[in-house]
N, C-alpha and C positions, 0 to 999 in steps of 0.2 A: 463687154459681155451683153449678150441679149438677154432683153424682160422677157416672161413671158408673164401671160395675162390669164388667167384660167376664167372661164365665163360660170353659166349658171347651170346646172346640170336638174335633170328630171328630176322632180321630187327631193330638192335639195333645201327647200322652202320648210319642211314637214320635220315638226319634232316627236309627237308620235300618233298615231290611228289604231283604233280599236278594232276592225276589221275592214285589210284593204277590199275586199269582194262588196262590205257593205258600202264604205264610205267613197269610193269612188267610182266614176260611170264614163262610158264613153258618149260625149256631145260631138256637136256641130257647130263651131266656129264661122262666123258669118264673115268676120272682115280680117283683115289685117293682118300683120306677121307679129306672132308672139310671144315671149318667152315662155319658160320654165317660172312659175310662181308669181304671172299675171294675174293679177282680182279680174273677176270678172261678174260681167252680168246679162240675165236673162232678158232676151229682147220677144218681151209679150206677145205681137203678131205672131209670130215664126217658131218661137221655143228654140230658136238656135240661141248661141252664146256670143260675146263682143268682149273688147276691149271695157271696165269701168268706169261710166264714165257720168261723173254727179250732176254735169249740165244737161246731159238729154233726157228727153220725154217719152221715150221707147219701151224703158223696162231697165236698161240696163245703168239708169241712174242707181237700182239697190245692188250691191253687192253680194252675188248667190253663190258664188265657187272661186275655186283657183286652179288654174291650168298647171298641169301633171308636170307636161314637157312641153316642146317648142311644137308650136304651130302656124302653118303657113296656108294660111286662104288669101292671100293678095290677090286670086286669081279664081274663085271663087270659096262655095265651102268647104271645108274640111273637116276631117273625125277629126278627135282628139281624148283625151283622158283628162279626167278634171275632178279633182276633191269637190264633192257638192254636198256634202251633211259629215257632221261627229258621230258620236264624239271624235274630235280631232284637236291638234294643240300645232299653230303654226309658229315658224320664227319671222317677228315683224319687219326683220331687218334683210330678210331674205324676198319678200312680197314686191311685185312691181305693180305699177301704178302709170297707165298713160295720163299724158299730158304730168301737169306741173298742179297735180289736187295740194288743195291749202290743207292746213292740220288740222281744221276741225273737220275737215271733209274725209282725209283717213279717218279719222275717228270713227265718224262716222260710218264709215266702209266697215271698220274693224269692228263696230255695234252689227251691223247686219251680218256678218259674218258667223259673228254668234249666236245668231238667230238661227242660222243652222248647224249649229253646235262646232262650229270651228272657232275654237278658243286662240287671238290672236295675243302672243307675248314676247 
């Protein structure tokens, strides 16, 4: 019998939002290919978005949004749609994270997150 493997679908991350027109916006994805319910952060020069990531010095060490749906700039930028303010309430088990962040480094991500009212649970 074959597996199948169901992946992560847009907005699958999101337990609830109080207005999707307020709480989320279309950005500019600067690098990489990404999921659905990637942290992400604001890379200061440019105001476009990245991957989060707590060792760089860019901007995108704080954690400002989470990516909608999947997005693919391998190739350069890309739109995208991205939860970026609350009130919002995500589910923590649904959030991706590059690289291999230590636990107090999510924490940490999930502190800033709250900072702009996305409540991580």
């Amino acid at each position: 019998m074959t597996t199948l493997v169901e992946g992560t679908h847009p907005g699958g991350f999101l337990v609830w939002e109080a207005f999707r027109d307020y709480t989320r916006e279309t950005i500019t994805v600067a690098a990489g290919t990404l999921e659905p319910g990637t942290v992400l952060g604001k890379i200061t020069a440019s105001g476009k978005y990245a991957a989060h990531d707590p060792a760089a010095v860019d901007g995108t060490e704080t954690a400002v949004a989470v990516l909608w749906g999947k997005a693919d700039a391998s190739g350069g930028d890309a739109p995208a749609v991205a939860l970026i303010r609350g009130p919002a309430i995500v589910n923590r088990h649904d959030l991706v994270f590059a690289g291999t962040p230590s636990e107090g480094e999510i924490a940490a991500a999930h502190t800033a997150l709250l900072a702009a009212g996305i409540l991580v649970r």
